[in-house]
N, C-alpha and C positions, 0 to 999 in steps of 0.2 A: 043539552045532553039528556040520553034519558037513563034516570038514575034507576028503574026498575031493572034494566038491561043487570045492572050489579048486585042487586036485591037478588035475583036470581040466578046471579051466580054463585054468590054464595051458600044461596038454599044449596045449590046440585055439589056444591063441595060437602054439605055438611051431609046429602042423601047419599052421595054416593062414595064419601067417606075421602075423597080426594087430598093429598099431601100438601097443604099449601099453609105454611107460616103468618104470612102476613101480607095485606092487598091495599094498597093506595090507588086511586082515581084522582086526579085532578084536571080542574077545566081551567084553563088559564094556568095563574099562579095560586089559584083554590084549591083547598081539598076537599073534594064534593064528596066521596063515599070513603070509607074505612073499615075494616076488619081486622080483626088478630084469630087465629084459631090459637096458637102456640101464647103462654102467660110472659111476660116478663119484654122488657125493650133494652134487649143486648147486640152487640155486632154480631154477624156471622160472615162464616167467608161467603163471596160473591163469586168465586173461580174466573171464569173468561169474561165477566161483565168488568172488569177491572179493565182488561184493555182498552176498552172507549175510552173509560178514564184519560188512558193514557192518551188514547190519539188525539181525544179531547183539549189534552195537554199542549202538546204538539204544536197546532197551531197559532199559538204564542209565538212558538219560537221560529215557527216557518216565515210568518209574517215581520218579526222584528232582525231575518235576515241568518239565524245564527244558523239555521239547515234549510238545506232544502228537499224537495220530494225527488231530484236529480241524485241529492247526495249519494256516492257510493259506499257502502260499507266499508271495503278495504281503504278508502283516504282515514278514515275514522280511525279504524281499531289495526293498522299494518301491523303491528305487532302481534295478533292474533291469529296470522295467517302460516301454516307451516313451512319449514323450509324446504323450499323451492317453489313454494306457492303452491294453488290448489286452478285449473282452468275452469275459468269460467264464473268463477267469484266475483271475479271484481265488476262484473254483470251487474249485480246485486245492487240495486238503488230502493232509496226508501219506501218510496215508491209501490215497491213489487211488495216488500215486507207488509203495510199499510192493508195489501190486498191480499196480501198470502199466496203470491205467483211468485217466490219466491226460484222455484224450483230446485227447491232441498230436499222436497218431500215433509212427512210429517215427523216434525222432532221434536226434541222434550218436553213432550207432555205431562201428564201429571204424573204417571204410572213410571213413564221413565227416567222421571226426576226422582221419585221414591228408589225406582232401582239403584240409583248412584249412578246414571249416564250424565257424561258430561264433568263428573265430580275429576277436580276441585275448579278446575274453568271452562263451565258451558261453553264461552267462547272459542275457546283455543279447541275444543273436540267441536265447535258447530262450523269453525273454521276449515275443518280438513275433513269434513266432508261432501263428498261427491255433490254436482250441479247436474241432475239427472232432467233436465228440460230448459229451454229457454225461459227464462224469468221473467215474469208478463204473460205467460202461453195461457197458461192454467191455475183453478183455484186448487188447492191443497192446503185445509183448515190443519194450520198447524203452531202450535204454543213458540215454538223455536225462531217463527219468523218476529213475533212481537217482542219476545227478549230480545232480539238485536237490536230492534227497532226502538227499543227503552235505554239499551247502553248505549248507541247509536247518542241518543240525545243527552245521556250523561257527558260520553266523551265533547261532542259537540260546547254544551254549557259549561263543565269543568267542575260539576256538583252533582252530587248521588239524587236517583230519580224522586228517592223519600221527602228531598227535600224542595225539590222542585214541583213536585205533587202540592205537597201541605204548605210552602208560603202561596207561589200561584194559582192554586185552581181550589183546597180544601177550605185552608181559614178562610179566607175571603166570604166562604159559602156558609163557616158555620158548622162546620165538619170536623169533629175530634181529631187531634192525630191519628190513624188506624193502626194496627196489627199488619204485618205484609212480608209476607215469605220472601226470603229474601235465599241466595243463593252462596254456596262457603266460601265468600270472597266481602258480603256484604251488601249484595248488589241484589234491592229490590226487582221479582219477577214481573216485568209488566205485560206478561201475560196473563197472571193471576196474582190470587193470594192475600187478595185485599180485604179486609173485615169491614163490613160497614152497619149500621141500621141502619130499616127500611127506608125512613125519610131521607138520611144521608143517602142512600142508593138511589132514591128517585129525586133528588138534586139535582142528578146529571142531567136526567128529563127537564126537569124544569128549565138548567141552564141554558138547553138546547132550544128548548119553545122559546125562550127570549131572546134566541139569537146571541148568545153568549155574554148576555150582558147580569149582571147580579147587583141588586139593591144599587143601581143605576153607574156600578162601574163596570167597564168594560174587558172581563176577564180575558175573554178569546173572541179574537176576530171574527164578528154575523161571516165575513164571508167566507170562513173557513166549515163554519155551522152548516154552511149551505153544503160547501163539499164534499162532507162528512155524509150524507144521507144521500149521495147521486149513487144509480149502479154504476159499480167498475169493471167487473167480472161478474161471467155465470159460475152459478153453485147448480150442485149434482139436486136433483128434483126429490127427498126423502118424502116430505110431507108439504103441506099449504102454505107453513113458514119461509120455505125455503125459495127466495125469488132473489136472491141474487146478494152480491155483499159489495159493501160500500170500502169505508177505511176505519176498517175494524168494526164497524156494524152490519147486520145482517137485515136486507131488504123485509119489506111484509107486503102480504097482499090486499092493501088499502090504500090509496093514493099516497105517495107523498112519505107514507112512516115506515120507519126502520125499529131495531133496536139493538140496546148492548143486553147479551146475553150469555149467562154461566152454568155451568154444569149442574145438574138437577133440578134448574129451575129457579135463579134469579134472573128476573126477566126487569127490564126498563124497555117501556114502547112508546116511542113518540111520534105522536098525531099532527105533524104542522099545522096541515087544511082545516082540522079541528079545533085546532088548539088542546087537544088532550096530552095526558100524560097518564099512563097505567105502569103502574111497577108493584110487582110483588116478589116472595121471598119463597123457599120452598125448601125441606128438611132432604139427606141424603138418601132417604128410604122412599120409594115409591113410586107412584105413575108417573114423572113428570109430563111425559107427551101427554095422556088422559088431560092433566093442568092446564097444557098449553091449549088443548082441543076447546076446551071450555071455553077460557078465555077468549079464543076467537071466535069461540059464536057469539060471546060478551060484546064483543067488540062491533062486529057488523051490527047486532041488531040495536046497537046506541046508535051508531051509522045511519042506518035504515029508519029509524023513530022520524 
């Protein structure tokens, strides 16, 4: 790797004043570069990078049988469904949530969770509403599909996501209990919400460059690892990032890597073919996209060295 590639990113953060908390590099299971601009080693929320988490999660359970990516929502949560039913719901397979072809549209995101939509059961209001496309058609980045997709798996196990987060995928790693927004019923947001530090954040990378395995136990299925970073869907072209999404990752334009990624700018990107891991942190004030731009030319020209 070439470690100037990072030496120089950091200069152009500190010249050209750029928002960025805190930057991890790792080659393998090393950490080869580090930075802090921001003083102190507290969690912060990580907003939509929590998802991977989750989907991360997932695969445990896909593989030891208890769902699967067929599963329908409505065999899950019948109960959630209004009366007389809603057409075209029962469409809804894990699947489509996974990739955000839901065809719900985009619902309770962060802003419409603050408004009180949804309140007091996400559920029961994500339930009775309209299926305005075939599920599978289209990407539609939306917070509303990965909450089902988190109760989904509560229902399925018969234990709140919090706790199936932190005995299987967190302690194991090393990972505090977190902070994690949780919804007036109790019910962690797996689509966000989740507070971590840095190194906790880029954990996930790292579990993923090993093929899901941690200090030689085998937390989640390599072959689920693999899955996780295949395109599914195309995403709408905004910028260089945007090359297409996985199951709950978003493609990048370097062979091979994806990443989980949150609102303002906590990013985790994993490098297979490289073996890297880059995750950094980012405050709610400022250029994120400037951040990201950065970071990708960080990236190619380690590539290119």
């Amino acid at each position: 790797m070439n470690h100037s590639a990072w030496e120089k990113l950091a200069r152009r953060v500190d010249a050209q004043e750029l928002r960025m908390e805190k930057l991890r590099v790792y080659e393998g299971q090393d950490l080869v570069f580090s930075r802090d601009w921001k003083e102190g080693d507290f969690p912060r929320n990580i907003y939509s990078h929590t998802k991977t988490f989750v989907a991360t999660l997932l695969g445990k359970y896909i593989e030891e049988g208890v769902i699967s990516l067929e599963t329908r929502a409505v065999d899950l949560l019948p109960d959630k469904l209004p009366e007389g039913g809603n057409p075209g719901f029962e469409k809804i397979r894990l699947k489509h949530l996974l990739t955000m072809s839901s065809g719900l549209g985009k619902t309770l995101m962060g802003a419409q969770r603050r408004a009180g939509t949804g309140f007091p059961d996400p559920m029961k209001w994500l339930f009775a509403q309209p299926v305005k496309e075939e599920p599978g058609t289209n990407f539609m980045y939306s917070t509303g599909d990965s909450i089902l997709m988190g109760r989904m798996l509560e229902r399925a196990t018969g234990k709140n996501l919090a706790v199936l987060m932190y005995e299987d995928l967190l302690r194991p790693m090393g990972i505090e209990q977190p902070l994690w927004e949780c919804d007036a019923q109790g019910h962690p947001i797996a689509g966000g919400g989740m507070h971590l530090k840095i190194e906790e954040q880029a954990k996930l990378g790292l579990l993923h460059l090993a093929g899901g395995k941690w200090n030689g136990e085998q937390l989640v299925p390599a072959s689920w690892i693999r899955e996780i970073g295949r395109k599914r869907i195309d995403t709408p072209a905004k910028n260089v990032w945007r090359c297409g999404y996985g199951y709950q990752v978003w493609l990048c334009p370097y062979p091979g890597a994806y990443r989980a990624d949150g609102m303002y700018g906590q990013i985790t990107v994993v490098l297979p073919e490289q073996g890297w891991v880059v995750s950094y942190q980012c405050p709610e004030v400022g250029d994120d996209v400037a951040v990201l731009e950065a970071v990708h030319e960080a990236i190619l020209e380690a590539i290119s060295a």
